[in-house]
ZAMARGU-4260 file (C-alpha; in steps of 0.2 Angstrom, whole numbers, plus 5000, padded with zeros to 4 digits):
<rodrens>
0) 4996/5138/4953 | 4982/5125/4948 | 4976/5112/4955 | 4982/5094/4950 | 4975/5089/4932
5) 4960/5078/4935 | 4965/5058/4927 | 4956/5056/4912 | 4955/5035/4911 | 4947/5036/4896
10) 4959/5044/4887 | 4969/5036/4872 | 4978/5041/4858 | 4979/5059/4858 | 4968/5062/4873
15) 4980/5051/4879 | 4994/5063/4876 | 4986/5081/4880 | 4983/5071/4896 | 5003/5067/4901
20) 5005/5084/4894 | 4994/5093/4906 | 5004/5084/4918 | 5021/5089/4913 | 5015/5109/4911
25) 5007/5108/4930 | 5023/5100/4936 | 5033/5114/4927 | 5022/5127/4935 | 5024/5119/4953
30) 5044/5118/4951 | 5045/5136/4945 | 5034/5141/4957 | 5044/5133/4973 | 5061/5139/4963
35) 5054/5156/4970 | 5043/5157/4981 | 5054/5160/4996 | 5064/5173/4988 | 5051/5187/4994
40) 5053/5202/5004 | 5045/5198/5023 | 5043/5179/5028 | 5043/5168/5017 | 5031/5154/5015
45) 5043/5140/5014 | 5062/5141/5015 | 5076/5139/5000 | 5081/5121/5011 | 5061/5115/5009
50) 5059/5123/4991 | 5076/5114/4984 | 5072/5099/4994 | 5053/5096/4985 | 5061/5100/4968
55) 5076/5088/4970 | 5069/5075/4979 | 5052/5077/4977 | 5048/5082/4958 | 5063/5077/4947
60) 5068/5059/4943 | 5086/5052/4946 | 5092/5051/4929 | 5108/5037/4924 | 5125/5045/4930
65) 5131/5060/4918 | 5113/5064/4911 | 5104/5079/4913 | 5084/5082/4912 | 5074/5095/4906
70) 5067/5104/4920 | 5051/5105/4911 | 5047/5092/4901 | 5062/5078/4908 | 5068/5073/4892
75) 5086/5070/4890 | 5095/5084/4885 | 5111/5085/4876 | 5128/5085/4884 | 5134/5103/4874
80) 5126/5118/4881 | 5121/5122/4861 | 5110/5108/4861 | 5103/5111/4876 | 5099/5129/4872
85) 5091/5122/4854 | 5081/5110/4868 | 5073/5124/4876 | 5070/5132/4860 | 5058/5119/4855
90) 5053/5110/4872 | 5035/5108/4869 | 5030/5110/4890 | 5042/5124/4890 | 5029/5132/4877
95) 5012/5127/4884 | 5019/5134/4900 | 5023/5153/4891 | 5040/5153/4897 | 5054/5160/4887
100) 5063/5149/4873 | 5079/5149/4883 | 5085/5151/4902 | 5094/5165/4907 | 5113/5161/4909
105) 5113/5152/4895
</rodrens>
């Protein structure tokens, strides 16, 4: 885990960008991170209830009815589970954050 990214208020244009970017990828980190961090063996920092609840709640916008988000980078994703795996192929958060192209299970 880092720290939040520092605002850049200066930043347009591409700055602009890498900035929204370095968002996206800390977010990432901090959902993967609480996605496991109370599956440990001896106590646990936080518990599943606390973890999903910050992910859900907390971390992940309410998209309209029927629309899933990437986890990652909250795009929309496609409604067929070959589009959403071509998705995470190519999601660009997915990449800065190093992890694999697709999700397990799917």
């Amino acid at each position: 885990m880092t720290s939040y990214p520092a605002p850049n208020r200066s930043a347009v244009g591409l700055a602009e960008h890498r900035s929204a970017l370095d968002i996206l990828v800390w977010r990432s980190t901090l959902v993967d991170y609480l996605q496991d961090v109370w599956d440990v063996i001896g106590p646990a920092l936080f518990e599943v209830q606390e973890c999903g609840f910050a992910v859900d709640i907390l971390l992940m916008p309410q998209p309209p009815s029927g629309v899933r988000l990437c986890i990652d980078c909250l795009q929309p994703l496609p409604a067929d589970s070959a589009g959403q795996a071509a998705h995470y192929f190519h999601c660009r958060v997915r990449a800065l954050v190093g992890f694999p192209a697709v999700p397990a299970g799917m």
